[in-house]
N, C-alpha and C positions, 0 to 999 in steps of 0.2 A: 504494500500500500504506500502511496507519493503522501510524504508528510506536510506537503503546499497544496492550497486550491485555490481560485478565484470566486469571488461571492461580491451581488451588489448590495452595497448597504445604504442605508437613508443618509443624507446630506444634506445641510441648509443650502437653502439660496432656489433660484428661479431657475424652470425648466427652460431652456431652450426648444423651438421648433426642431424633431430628429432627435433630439438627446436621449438618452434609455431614461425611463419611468418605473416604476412602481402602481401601477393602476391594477385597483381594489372594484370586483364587480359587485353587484346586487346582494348574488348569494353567498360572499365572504371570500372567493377563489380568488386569487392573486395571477398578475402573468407581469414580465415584463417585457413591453414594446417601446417604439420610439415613439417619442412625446408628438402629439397632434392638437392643434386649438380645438378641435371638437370636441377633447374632453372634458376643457372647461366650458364651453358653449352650451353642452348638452347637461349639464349641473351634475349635481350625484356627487361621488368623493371623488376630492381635488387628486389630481395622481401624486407622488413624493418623488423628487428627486434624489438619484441614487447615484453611486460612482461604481466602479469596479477594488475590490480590495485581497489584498494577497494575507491567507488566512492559514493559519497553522492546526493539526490536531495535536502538535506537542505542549500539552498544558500543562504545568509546571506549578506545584507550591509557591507561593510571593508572584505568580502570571495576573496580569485582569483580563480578565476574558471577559465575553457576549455572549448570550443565550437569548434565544427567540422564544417569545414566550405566546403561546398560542391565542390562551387566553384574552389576551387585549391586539396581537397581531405586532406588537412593538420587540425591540431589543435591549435586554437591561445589561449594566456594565457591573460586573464584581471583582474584587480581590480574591484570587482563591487562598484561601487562608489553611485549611486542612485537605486530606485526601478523601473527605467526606463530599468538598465540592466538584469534586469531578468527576463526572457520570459518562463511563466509557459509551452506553448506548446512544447518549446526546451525541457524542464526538464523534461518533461511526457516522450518524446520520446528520450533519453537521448544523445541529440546533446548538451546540455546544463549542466555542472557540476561540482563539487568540487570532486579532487583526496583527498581523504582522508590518503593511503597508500600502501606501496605495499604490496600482500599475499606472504605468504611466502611456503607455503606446495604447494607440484608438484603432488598430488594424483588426481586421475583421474576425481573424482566425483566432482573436483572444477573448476566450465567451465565460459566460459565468459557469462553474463548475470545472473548468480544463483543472486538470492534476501534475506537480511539477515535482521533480524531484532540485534539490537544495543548488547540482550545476549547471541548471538551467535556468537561474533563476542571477541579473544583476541587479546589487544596490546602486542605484545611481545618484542618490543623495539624500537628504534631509530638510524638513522645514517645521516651522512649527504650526501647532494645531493652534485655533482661534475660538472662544466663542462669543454668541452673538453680542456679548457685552464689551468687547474685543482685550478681554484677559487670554493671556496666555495659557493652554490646557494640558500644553506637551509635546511630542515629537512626533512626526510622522515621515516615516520612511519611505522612500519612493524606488519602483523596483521597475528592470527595462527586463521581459523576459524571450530567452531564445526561441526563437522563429522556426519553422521549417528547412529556413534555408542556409540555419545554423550561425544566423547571425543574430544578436540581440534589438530589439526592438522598443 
């Protein structure tokens, strides 16, 4: 099993026309597609704006990981503090997990879910996280990953 995956996560700020979304139907089912004014036009739940993030099953005592939590359809952030907090079934099916960074290349062939192993995988730098109150929240890692044609992207 590749101890890296790609996952889109919710992100502040405004969708752009094309951009991937998070849009939420009638019946609670989720999908994401590229963002269209139709779906604020036609009212219903606003879609969320999401990135692409390179996510780890290796969760670690002193990690903060995310867990999807069904029940509200949101993602709560923890410390895992004991070997109590970490639930091998979540992390197989990956409700359970450590955001490692965001990818940084928009090429096509990089989709939610792809599996990497650690040398395919480059740091290309760092910045820091912001929130909407514009405090500083932490570091975020930015990762270019190898291509098909074996070049990093």
């Amino acid at each position: 099993m590749k101890k890296y995956y790609t996952k889109y996560l919710p992100v502040e700020g405004e969708i752009k026309v094309g951009e991937i979304c998070l849009v939420t139907d009638d019946d609670g089912s989720t999908a994401f597609l590229p963002f269209k004014q139709v779906y604020v036009d036609e009212g219903g739940i606003l879609p969320k704006k999401v990135e692409l993030f390179l996510c780890s099953r290796d969760i670690q005592i002193g990690d903060h990981a995310m867990e999807f939590l069904s029940s509200t359809g949101e993602y709560d952030t923890f410390q895992i503090d004991t070997e109590n907090d970490i639930f091998d079934d979540m992390i197989a099916d990956k409700r359970q997990f450590k955001v490692i960074g965001k990818i940084t290349t928009t090429d096509e062939w990089v989709k939610e879910g792809n599996e990497y192993y650690e040398d395919e995988l480059m740091a290309q730098g760092f910045g820091f996280n912001w929130d909407k109150d514009g405090d500083r929240t932490g570091f975020i890692y930015k990762f270019k990953v190898k291509g098909p044609c074996g070049h990093f992207h």
